[in-house]
MDAnalysis code that builds the backbone (N, CA, C; Angstrom):
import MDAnalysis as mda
import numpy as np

u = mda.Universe.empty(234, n_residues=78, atom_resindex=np.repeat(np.arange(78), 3), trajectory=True)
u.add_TopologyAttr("name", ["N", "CA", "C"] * 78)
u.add_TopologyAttr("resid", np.arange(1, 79))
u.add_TopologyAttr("resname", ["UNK", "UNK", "UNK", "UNK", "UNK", "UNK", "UNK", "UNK", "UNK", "UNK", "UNK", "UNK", "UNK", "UNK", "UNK", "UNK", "UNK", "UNK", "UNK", "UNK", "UNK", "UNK", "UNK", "UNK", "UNK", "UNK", "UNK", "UNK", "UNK", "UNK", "UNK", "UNK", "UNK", "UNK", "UNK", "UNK", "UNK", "UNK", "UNK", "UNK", "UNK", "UNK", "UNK", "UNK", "UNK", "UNK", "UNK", "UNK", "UNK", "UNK", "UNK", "UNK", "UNK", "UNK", "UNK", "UNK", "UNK", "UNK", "UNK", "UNK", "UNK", "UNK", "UNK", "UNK", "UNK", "UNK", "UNK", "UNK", "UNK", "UNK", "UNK", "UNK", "UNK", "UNK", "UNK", "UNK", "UNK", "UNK"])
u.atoms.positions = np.array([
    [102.489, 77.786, 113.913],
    [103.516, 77.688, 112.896],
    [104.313, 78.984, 112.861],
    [105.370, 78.679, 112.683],
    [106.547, 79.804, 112.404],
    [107.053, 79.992, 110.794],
    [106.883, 81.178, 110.613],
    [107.522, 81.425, 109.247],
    [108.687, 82.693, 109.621],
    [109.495, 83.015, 108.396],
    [111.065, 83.887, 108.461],
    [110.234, 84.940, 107.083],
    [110.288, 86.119, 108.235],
    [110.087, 87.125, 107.153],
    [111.555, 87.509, 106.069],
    [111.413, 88.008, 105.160],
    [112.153, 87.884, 103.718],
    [112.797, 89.273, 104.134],
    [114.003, 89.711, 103.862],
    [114.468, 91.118, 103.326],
    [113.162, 92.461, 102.967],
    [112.839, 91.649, 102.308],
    [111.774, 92.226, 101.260],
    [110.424, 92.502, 102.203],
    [110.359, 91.913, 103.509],
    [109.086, 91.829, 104.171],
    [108.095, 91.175, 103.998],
    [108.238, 89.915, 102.998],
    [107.492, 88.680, 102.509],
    [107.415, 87.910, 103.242],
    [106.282, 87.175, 103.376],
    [106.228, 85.617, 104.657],
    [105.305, 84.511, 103.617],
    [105.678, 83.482, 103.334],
    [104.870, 81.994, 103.085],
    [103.774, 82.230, 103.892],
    [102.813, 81.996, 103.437],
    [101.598, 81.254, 104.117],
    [101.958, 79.487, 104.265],
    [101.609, 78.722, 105.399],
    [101.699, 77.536, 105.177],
    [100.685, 77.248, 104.200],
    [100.918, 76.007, 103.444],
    [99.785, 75.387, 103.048],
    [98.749, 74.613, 103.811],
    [98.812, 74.286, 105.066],
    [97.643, 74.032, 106.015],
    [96.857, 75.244, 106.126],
    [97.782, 76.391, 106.289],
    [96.523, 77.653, 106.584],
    [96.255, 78.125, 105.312],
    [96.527, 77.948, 104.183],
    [96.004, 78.689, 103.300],
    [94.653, 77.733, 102.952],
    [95.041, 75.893, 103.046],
    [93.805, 75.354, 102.633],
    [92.505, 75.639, 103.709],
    [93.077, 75.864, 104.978],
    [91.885, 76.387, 105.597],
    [91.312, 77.813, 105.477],
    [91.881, 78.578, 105.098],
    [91.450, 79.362, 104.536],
    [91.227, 79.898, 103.420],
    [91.091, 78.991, 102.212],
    [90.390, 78.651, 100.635],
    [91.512, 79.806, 100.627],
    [92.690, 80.063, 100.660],
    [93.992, 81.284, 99.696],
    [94.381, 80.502, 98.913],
    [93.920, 80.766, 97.534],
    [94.942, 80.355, 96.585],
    [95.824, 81.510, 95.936],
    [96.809, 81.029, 94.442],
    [97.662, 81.901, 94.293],
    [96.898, 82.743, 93.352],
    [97.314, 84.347, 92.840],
    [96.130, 85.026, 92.774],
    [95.083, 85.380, 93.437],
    [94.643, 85.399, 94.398],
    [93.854, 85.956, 95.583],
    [94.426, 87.245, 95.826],
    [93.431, 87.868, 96.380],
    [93.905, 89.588, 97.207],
    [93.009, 88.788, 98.798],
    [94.453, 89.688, 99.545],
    [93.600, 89.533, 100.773],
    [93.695, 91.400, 101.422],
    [93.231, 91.191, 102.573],
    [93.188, 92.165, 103.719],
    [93.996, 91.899, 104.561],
    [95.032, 93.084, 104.835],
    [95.978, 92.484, 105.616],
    [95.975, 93.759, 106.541],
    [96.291, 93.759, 108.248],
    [95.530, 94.322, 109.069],
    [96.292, 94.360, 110.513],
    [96.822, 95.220, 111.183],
    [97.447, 94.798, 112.390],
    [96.625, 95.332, 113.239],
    [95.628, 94.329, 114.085],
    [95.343, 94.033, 115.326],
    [95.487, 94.749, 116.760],
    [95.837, 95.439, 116.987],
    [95.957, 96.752, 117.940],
    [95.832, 95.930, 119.666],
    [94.552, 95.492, 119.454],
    [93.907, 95.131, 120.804],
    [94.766, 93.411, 121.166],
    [94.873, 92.810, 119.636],
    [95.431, 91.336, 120.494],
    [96.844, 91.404, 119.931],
    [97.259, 92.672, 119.453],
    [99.131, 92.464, 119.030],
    [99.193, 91.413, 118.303],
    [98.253, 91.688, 116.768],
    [98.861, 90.392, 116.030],
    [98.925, 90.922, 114.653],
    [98.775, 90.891, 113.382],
    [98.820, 90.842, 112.360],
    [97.697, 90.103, 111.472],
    [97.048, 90.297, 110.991],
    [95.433, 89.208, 110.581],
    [95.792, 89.679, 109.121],
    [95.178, 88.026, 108.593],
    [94.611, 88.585, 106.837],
    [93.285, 87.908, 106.408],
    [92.828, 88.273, 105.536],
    [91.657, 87.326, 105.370],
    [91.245, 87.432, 103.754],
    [91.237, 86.136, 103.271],
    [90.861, 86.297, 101.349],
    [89.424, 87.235, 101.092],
    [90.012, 88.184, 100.184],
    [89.102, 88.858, 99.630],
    [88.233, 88.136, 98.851],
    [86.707, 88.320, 98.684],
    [85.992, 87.354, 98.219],
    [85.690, 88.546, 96.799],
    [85.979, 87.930, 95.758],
    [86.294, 88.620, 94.150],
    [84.722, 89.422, 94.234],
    [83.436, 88.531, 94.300],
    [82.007, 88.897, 94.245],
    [82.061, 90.575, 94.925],
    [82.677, 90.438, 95.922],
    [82.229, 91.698, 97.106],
    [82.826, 92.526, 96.445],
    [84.078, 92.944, 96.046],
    [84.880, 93.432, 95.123],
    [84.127, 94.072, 94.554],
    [83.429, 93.427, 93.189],
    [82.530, 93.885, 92.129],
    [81.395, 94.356, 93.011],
    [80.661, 94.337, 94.018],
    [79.691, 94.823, 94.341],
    [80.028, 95.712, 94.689],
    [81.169, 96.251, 95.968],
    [81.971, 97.475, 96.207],
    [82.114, 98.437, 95.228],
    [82.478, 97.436, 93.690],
    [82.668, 98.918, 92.786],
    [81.743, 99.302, 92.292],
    [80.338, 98.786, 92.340],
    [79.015, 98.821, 91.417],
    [78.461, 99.774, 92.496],
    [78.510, 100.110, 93.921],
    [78.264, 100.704, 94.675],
    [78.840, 102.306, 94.553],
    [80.124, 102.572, 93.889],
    [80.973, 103.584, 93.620],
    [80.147, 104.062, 92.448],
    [79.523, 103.488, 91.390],
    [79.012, 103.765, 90.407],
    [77.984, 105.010, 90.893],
    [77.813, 105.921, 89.830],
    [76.921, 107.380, 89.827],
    [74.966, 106.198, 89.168],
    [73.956, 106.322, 90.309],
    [72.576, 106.443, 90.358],
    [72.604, 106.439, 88.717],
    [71.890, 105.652, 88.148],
    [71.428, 106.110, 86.636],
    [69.901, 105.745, 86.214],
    [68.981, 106.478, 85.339],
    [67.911, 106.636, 85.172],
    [67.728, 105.031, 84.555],
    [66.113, 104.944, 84.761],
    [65.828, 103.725, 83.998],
    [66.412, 103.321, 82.968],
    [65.920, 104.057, 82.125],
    [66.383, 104.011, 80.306],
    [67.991, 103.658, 80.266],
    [68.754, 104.540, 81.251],
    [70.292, 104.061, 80.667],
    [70.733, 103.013, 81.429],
    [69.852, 102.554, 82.803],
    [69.938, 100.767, 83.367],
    [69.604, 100.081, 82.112],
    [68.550, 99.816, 81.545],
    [68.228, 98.990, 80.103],
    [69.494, 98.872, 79.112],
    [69.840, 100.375, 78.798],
    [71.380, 100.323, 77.633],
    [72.441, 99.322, 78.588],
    [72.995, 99.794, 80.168],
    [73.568, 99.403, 80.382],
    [73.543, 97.991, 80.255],
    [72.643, 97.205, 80.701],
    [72.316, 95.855, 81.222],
    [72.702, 95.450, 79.595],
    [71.806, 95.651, 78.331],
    [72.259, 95.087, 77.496],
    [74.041, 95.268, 76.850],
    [74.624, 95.806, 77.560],
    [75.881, 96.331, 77.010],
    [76.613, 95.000, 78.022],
    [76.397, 95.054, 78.914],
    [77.002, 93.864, 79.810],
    [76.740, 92.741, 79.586],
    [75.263, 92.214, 78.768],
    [74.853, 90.641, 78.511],
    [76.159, 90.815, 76.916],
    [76.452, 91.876, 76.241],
    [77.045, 91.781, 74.919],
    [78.696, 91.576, 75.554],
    [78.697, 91.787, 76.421],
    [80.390, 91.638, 77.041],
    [80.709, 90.236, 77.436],
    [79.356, 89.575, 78.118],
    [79.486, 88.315, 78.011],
    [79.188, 87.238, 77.875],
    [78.740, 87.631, 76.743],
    [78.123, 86.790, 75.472],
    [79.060, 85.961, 74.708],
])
């Protein structure tokens, strides 16, 4: 498939490739130019990995303030 990049540097996804590749609107993807096959790639960011990525950034914390935390998060979504 052929798409017309925009002024702006915008391109449509078809809707065949987005349903094969679960993109809906609101999604973040990865977008990536290819070096070795001269192409351009994207791929939907999966939201879960996201949050694990940032829980990974998080500073080590002692038992006692895992317990505060954990209950501070069941009260967020509660």
């Amino acid at each position: 498939m052929r798409v017309r990049v925009t002024r702006n540097f915008q391109v449509v996804i078809p809707s065949e490739v987005r349903s094969k590749a679960g993109i809906r609107e609101g999604d973040i993807v990865d977008v990536w130019y290819d070096a070795a096959e001269g192409v351009v790639k994207l791929r939907r960011v999966d939201q879960l990995d996201e949050i694990e990525e940032a829980l990974k950034r998080l500073p080590k914390i002692e038992r006692p303030g895992w317990r505060r935390l954990k209950e501070e998060l069941y009260e967020m979504f509660d």
